[in-house]
Structures are given as C-alpha cells and as structure tokens.
ROTORLUM-363799 format. One record per residue (C-alpha): residue number from 1; residue in one letter; x, z, y. Coordinates in pm, whole numbers, plus 50000, padded with zeros to 5 digits. Layout:
ROTORLUM-363799
NODE   pos   code       u       w       v
NODE   NUM      A       X       Z       Y
...
This chain:
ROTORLUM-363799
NODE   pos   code       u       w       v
NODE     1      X   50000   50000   50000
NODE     2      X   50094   49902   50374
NODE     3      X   50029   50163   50643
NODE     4      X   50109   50293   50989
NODE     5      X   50323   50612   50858
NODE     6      X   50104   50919   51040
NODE     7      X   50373   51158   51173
NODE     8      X   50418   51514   50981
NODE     9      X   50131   51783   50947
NODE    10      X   49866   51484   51024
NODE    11      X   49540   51418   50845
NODE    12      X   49501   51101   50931
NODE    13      X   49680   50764   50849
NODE    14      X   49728   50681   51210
NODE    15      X   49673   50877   51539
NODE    16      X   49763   50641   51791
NODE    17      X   49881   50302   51853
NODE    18      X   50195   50462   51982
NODE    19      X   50217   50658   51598
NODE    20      X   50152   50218   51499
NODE    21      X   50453   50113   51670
NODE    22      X   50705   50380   51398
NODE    23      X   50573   50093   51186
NODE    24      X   50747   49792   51368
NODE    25      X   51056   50017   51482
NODE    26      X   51101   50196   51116
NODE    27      X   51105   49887   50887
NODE    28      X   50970   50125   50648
NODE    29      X   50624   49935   50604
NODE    30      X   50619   49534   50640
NODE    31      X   50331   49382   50492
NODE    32      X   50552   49095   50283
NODE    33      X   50908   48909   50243
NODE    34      X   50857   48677   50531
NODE    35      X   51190   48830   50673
NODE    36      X   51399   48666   50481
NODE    37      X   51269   48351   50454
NODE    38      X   51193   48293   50820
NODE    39      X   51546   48314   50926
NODE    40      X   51539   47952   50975
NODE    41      X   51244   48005   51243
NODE    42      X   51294   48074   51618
NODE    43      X   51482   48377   51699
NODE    44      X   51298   48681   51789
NODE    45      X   51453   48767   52104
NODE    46      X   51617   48432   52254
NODE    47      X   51413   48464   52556
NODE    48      X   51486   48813   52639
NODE    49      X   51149   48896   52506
NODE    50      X   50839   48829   52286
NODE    51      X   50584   48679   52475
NODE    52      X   50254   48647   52441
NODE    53      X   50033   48447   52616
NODE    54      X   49635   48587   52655
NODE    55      X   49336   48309   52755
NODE    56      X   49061   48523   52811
NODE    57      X   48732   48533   53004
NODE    58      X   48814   48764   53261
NODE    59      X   48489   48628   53469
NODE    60      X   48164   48442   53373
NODE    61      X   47885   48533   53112
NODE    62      X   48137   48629   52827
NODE    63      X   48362   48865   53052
NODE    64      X   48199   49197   52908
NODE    65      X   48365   49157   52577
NODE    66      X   48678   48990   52653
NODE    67      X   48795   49186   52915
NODE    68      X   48738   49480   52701
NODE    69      X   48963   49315   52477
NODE    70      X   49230   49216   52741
NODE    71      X   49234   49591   52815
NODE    72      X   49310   49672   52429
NODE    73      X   49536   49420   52389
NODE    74      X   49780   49558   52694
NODE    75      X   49753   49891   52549
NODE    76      X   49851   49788   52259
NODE    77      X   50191   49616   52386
NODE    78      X   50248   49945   52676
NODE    79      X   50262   50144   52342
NODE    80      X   50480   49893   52126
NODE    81      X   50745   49879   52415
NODE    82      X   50727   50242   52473
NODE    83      X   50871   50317   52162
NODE    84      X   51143   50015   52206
NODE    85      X   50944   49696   52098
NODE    86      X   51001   49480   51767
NODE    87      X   51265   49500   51597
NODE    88      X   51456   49589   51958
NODE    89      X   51264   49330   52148
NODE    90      X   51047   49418   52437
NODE    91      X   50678   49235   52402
NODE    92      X   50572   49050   52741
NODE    93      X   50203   49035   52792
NODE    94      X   50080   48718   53050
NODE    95      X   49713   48695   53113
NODE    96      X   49481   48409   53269
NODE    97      X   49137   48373   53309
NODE    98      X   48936   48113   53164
NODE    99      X   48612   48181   53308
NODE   100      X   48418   48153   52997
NODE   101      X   48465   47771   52995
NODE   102      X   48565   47643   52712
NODE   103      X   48735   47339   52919
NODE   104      X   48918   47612   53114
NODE   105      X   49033   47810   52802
NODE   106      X   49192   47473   52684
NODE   107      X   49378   47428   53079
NODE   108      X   49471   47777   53029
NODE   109      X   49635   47811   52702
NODE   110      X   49849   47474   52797
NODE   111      X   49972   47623   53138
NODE   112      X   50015   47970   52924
NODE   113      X   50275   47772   52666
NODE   114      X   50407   47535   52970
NODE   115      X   50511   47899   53150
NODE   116      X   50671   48056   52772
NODE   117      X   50414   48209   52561
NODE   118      X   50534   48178   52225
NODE   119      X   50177   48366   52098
NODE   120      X   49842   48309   52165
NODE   121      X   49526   48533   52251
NODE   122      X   49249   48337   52301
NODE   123      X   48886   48419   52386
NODE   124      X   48693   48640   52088
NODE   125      X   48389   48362   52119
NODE   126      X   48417   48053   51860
NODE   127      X   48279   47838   52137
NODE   128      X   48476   47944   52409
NODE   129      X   48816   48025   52252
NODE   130      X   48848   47742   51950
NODE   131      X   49004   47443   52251
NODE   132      X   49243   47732   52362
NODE   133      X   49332   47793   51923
NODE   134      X   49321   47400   51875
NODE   135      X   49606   47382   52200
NODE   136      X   49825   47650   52074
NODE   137      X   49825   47482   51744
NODE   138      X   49907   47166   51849
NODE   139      X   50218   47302   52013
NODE   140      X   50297   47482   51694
NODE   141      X   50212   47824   51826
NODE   142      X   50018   48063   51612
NODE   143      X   49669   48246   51783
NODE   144      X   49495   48479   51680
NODE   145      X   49133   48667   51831
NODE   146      X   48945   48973   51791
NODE   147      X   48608   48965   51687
NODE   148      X   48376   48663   51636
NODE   149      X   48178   48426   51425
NODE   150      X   48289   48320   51064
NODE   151      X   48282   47994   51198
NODE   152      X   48633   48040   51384
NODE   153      X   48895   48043   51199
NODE   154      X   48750   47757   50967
NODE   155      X   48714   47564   51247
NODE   156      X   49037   47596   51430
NODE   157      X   49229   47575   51063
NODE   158      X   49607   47649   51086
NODE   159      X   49821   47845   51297
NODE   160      X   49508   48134   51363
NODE   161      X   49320   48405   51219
NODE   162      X   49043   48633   51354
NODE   163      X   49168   49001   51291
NODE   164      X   48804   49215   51380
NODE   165      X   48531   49278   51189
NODE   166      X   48339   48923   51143
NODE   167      X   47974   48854   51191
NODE   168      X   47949   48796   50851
NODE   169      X   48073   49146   50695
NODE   170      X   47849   49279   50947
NODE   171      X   47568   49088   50805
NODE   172      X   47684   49198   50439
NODE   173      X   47740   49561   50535
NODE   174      X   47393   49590   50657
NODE   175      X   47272   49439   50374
NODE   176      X   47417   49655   50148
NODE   177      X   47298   49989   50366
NODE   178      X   46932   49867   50345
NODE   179      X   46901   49785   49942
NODE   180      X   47067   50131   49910
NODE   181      X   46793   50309   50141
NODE   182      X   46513   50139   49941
NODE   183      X   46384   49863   50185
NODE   184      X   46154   49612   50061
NODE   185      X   46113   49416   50327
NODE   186      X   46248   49226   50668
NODE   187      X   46130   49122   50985
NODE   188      X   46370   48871   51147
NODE   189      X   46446   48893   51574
NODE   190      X   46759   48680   51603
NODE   191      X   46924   48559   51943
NODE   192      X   46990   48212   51734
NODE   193      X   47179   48028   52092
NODE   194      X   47516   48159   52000
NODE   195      X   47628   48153   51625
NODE   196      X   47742   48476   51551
NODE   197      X   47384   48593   51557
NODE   198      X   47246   48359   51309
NODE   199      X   47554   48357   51080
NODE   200      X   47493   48779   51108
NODE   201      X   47171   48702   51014
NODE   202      X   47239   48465   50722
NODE   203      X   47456   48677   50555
NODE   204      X   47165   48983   50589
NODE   205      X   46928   48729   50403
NODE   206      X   47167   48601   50144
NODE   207      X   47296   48979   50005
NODE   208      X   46987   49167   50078
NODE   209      X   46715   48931   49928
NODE   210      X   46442   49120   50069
NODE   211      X   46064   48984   50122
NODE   212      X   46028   48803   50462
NODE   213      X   45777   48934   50724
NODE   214      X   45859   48687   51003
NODE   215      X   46110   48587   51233
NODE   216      X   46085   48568   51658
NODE   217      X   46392   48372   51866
NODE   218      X   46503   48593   52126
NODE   219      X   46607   48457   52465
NODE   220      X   46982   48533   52600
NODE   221      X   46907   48804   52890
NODE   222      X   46530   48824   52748
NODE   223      X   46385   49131   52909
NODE   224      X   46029   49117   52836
NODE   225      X   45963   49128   52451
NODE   226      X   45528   49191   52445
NODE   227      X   45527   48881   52250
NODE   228      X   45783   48974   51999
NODE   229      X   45665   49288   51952
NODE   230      X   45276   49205   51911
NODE   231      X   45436   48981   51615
NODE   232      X   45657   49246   51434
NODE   233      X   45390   49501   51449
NODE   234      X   45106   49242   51337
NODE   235      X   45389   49150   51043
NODE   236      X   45524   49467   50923
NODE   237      X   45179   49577   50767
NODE   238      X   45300   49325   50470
NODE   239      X   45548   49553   50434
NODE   240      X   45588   49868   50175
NODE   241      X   45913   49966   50315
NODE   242      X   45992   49738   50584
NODE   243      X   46285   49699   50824
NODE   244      X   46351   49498   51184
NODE   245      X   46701   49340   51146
NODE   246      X   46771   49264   51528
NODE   247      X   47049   49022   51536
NODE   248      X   47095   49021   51932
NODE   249      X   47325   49205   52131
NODE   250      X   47370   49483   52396
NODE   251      X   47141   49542   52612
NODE   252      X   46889   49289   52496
NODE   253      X   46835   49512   52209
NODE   254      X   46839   49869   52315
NODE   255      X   46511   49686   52572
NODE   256      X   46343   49584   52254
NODE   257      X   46381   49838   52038
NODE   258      X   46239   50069   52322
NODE   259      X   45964   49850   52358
NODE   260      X   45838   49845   51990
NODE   261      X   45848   50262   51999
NODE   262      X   45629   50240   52306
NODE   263      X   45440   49993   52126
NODE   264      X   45376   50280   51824
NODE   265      X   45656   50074   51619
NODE   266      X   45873   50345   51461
NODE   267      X   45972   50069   51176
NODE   268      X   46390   50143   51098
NODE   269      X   46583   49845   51317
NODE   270      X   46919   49709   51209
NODE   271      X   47191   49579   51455
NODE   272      X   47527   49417   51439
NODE   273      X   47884   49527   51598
NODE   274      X   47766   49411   51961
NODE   275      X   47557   49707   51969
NODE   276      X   47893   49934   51959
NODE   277      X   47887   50095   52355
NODE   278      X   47828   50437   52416
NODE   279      X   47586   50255   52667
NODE   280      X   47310   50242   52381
NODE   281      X   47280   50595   52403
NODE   282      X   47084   50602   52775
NODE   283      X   46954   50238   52728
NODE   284      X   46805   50384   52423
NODE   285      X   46568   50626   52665
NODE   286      X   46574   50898   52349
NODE   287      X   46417   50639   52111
NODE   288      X   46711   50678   51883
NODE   289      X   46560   50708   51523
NODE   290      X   46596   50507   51296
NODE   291      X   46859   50275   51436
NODE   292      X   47137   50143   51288
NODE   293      X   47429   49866   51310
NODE   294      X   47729   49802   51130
NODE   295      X   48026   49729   51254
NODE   296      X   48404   49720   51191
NODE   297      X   48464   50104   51319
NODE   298      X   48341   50419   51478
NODE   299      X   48427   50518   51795
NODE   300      X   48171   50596   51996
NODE   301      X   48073   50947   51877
NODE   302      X   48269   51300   51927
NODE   303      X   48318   51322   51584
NODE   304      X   48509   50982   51526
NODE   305      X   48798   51019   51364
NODE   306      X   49119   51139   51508
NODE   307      X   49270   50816   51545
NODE   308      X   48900   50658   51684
NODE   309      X   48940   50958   51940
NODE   310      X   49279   50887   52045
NODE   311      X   49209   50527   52118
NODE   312      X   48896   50654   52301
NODE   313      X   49118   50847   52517
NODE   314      X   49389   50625   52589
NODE   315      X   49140   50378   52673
NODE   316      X   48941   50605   52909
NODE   317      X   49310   50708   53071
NODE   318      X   49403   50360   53095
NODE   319      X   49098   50177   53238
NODE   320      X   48875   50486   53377
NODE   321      X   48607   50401   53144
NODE   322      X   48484   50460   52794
NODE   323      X   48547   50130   52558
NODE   324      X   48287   49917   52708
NODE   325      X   48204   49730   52365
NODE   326      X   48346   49634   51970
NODE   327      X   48576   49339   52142
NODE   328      X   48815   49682   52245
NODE   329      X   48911   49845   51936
NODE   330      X   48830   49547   51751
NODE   331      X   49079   49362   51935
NODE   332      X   49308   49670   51954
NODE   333      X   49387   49702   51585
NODE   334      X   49372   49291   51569
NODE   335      X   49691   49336   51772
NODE   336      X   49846   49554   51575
NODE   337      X   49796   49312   51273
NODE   338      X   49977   49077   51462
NODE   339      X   50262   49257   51545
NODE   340      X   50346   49373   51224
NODE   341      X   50354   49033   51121
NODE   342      X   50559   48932   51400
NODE   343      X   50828   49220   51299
NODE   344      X   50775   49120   50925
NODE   345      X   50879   48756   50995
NODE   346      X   51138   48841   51269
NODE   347      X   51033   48520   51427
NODE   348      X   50797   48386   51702
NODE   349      X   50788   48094   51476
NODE   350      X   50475   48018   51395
NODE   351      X   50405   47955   51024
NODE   352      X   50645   48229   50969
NODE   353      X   50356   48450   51162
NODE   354      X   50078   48301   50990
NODE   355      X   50270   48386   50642
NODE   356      X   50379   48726   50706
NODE   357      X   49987   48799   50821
NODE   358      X   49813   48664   50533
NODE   359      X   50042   48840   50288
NODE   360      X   49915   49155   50448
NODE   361      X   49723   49385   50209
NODE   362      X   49590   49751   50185
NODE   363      X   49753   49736   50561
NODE   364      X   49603   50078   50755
NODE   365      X   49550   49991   51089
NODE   366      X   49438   50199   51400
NODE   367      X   49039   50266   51236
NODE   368      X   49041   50010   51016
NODE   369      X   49253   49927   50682
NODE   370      X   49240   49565   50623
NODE   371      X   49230   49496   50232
NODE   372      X   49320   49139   50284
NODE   373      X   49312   48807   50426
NODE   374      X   49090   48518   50322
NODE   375      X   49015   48198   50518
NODE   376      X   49190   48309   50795
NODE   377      X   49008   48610   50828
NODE   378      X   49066   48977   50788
NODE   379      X   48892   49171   50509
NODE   380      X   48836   49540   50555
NODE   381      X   48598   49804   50570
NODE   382      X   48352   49861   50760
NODE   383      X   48088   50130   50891
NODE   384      X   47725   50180   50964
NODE   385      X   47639   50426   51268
NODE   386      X   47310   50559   51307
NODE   387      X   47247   50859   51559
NODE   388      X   47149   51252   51436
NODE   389      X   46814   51415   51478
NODE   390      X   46941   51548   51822
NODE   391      X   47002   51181   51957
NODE   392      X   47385   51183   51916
NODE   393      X   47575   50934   51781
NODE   394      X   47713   50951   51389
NODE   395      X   47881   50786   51121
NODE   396      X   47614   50705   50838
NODE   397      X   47887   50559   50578
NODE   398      X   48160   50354   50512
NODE   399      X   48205   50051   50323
NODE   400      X   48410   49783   50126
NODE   401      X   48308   49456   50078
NODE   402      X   48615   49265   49974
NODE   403      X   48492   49266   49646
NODE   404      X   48773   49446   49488
C-alpha cells in the first residue's frame, strides 16, 4: 500500500497537506518504478522550477467551483514548497482566467505553455476545460482536473486524468445507499443541460434498478419549482418506499427540496457531490431530514475527520472562508495525486507523469485513498452525508466501489 506517512502518535493516515509533502521529500512512498525509467524524460529542475500552468474560470457562470479549486490547488503547492518541493525542486504555480469559455480556456492554456508551464490545470467542467486538455496534449504536456463528468477523460484521451470523485461513482454510491435502506422506488428531477447531471443520474438508474415514478427537467438557476413539485407528490403515491434522486446542484436544490416539505413532501431526496457547501445548511431553512448526497469526502461537518478538519482550516486561514464547494478538496487531494507522480517519475515529461499516475494504487490521499486508476480516472471511496436529528451535518457511511 501507498500512503502519505502520518507523523508519530497520529490516528490518522494524513493530517495535512503539509504531513503529504514527507511523501514527495522522503522517497519512502512512490506509487511505481517510473523513476527509473523516465530518466530519459525532461529533467525535473532545468528551469529552476516545476511549473505548472492553471486555466481556470476565475469569472463567468462556472467561477463558483473553479475558483474554489484554484484556491486548493495553491495550497497545495504553498505546502509542497514549504517543506522544500520535489525531489529539491520548488513548484511554480501560474494562473489565468478563462472566463468559463471554452474558446478562452483553449487561448489560455496555449499562452500558459508559450510562457513555461510544463503541467496543466484546466477547468473541472468537461465542456469548458476538454480545448484547454486537447492543447496541453498536443504540446505533449500532461493535464489533469478535479472533479467532473465521466465523459472527460475519455474524451480528451492521452496525456490527462480527472483525480476527484466522478459523477458517475456518485451516481453508483447513491445507488448502493438506497438498495441498502430498502427503497423501492424513484422519482427522477435532473438538471439534464450539463452532463454531469444526467451521467449522475444514469449511473443511479443502472445500479439501483428501482421502479420509476417520473422524471421533471430542471432549469439552470430554476427558482420556482410548483410545477415539479405538484408532479413528484402526484407520482410518489405509486410508491411503497419511494425516493427523489435530485440530480441538480447547489442552490437549485436546497430551493426545491424546501419547496416539496412546504408542499407536505417529506419523501427521502438524494443529491450528488455539488451539494457539498456548508451553505446547504441555512439554504436548507431546517428542512434537513431525510437528505442525502454522496460525494468523494466529508468535510463539511465538526466531526470530519482530522485530516477533513485540517484542510477546513487551512482553507478558512488561507481564503477567509469555509470551502465554498466539492471542486476544493476535490481538487486539493487531485493535486496531491499529481505530485506524487511528478516525484515518482522525476520528470515534467509527460508520459512519464501519466505512467507514474496510473500505476498508483491503495495511494492515501488528503480524505480520500484512491484504489486505482481506470480510463483515466481515479477510483476511490467515497461517502454519503446526511444531517442528525438536530440539523447538523454527519457522515452516514463510507464506501468502495472499485469492485475489488
């Protein structure tokens, strides 16, 4: 097993990301023999320093959850170069904004390389981040993003990975959390104009195979749900046990599901990673119950784990505010991933990346452990939060779906 080495008298595999970087200093736990056989690549430090290049949507519609990410990922490289960088080099974060347009995040990622990047960050969104993947790659520069659609790394091919929780394994982790409570039954509310929603919604079907009530399109920035709701209450009487899988994200859904309570609808409602902000808790308005979503880890609670908590507060030190969504941690341990490959290969070269990441297994990460990779995707475990009978935030269990 691969692992972030916790330091002595700790309970926990990993307390920090600071605690991460003994990994890439120690060269106690490298996830493969990439090493060796990259010593042909490009040297590690011929340019004084490692850089990597970020494309994200700083501004625009998708800014929310990027710049949370943007915030994890310089955390992440403060902490590596804190404790002396990769193997001795110091890691050199650039950022530019790409405005959420797709046709930007291309312009960007070119002028990025043109000015040194060696690695790419693009944007966590398939649609907005693949021309930004597809112009690192053509350069032979390896990407990788947080979060997003299983339709990503497929669709770029070579060169990238996605490192967070896909929409997918949510999709499959909520699945496997409703045939264990006893549901019989599903009523479908899915915001079907981006992907990641009906690919989270997909999966839900395929593993779950419960009876279906209905299914209403939601609107992006939909605030008024009396239609939608009329339908899932008229539905659910079909029902013996039924459930309300809500494939949208924050804060069309904390709107809705407060509308169906007021509405008498106290039917259990099942959500996706997007829903991860502490926000959910006062856009909730105390309708809390029976509300779940899966996701790649827990962090919003007080009783996270140590190493959820110490993110949490790093974050909050760092940026004056809670993480504001799943792109931040999701993103932060991404990084990590990444450069542990990048110290396994000893090269900015960029099939020597790819290799040294997809040989990764078992490898313990700041709140996640990813088992392995598979289509240029990380495999790991995964959690479904729920809130107690007091209206606080908790961690209802913990799976993995790898299949092994």
């Amino acid at each position: 097993m691969n692992k972030f080495t916790a330091p002595k008298g700790s309970t926990k595999i990993i307390l920090t990301g600071a605690i991460g970087a003994s990994l890439l200093l120690s060269g106690c736990a490298s996830s493969g023999d990439a090493k060796a056989e990259a010593a042909g690549g490009k040297d590690l430090c011929s340019e004084g320093a490692i850089t990597i290049g970020s494309a994200k949507a700083l501004s625009g519609a998708f800014s929310f959850y990027d710049a949370a990410g943007n915030n994890a990922e310089q955390m992440a490289v403060e902490q590596i170069n804190a404790k002396g960088g990769i193997n001795g080099c110091q890691v050199k974060l650039v950022t530019k904004d790409t405005k959420s347009d797709p046709a930007v995040g291309s312009q960007v990622a070119r002028e990025l390389i043109r000015e040194g990047a060696q690695v790419l960050l693009p944007p966590a969104d398939s649609g907005l981040g693949t021309p930004a993947a597809m112009a690192a790659q053509s350069q032979g520069i390896f990407s990788m993003a947080g979060a997003s659609g299983d339709d990503y790394a497929p669709g770029v091919g070579k060169l990238f990975a996605t490192g967070g929780s896909m929409a997918g394994q949510n999709g499959k982790t909520a699945a496997a959390f409703a045939k264990e409570q006893g549901y019989d039954s599903v009523y479908f509310a899915t915001l079907d104009a981006f992907q990641y929603f009906t690919v989270n919604e997909d999966a839900f079907k395929k593993d779950a195979g419960l009876k279906e009530l209905g299914r209403s399109v939601l609107k992006p920035g939909q605030t008024d749900f009396a239609a939608v709701v009329s339908d899932i209450k008229r539905s659910i009487s079909a029902g013996s046990k039924p459930l309300v899988f809500l494939a949208t994200m924050y804060p069309d859904a904390p709107t809705l599901i407060t509308q169906l309570r007021k509405a008498g609808v106290d039917t259990p409602v099942i959500g996706n990673a997007t829903w991860s902000t502490r926000n959910m808790l006062k856009a909730l308005d105390g309708n809390t119950q029976n509300v779940f979503y899966s996701g790649g880890a827990y962090t919003e609670g007080d009783d996270a784990s140590p190493a959820a908590l110490e993110f949490v507060k790093n974050y909050k030190d760092k940026t004056g505010a809670y993480p504001e969504n799943h792109q931040a941690q999701e993103t932060y341990w991404s990084v990590w991933a990444l450069l542990d490959a990048i110290k396994t290969a000893n090269s900015v070269d960029g099939a020597a990346i790819e290799k040294a990441l997809f040989a990764q297994k078992d490898l313990e990460l700041p709140m996640r452990t990813i088992k392995k990779w598979e289509n240029g995707q990380s495999l790991g475990s995964t959690v479904i939060v729920g809130f107690t009978p007091a209206g606080q935030f908790q961690q209802v269990k913990t799976y993995n779906l790898t299949g092994e």
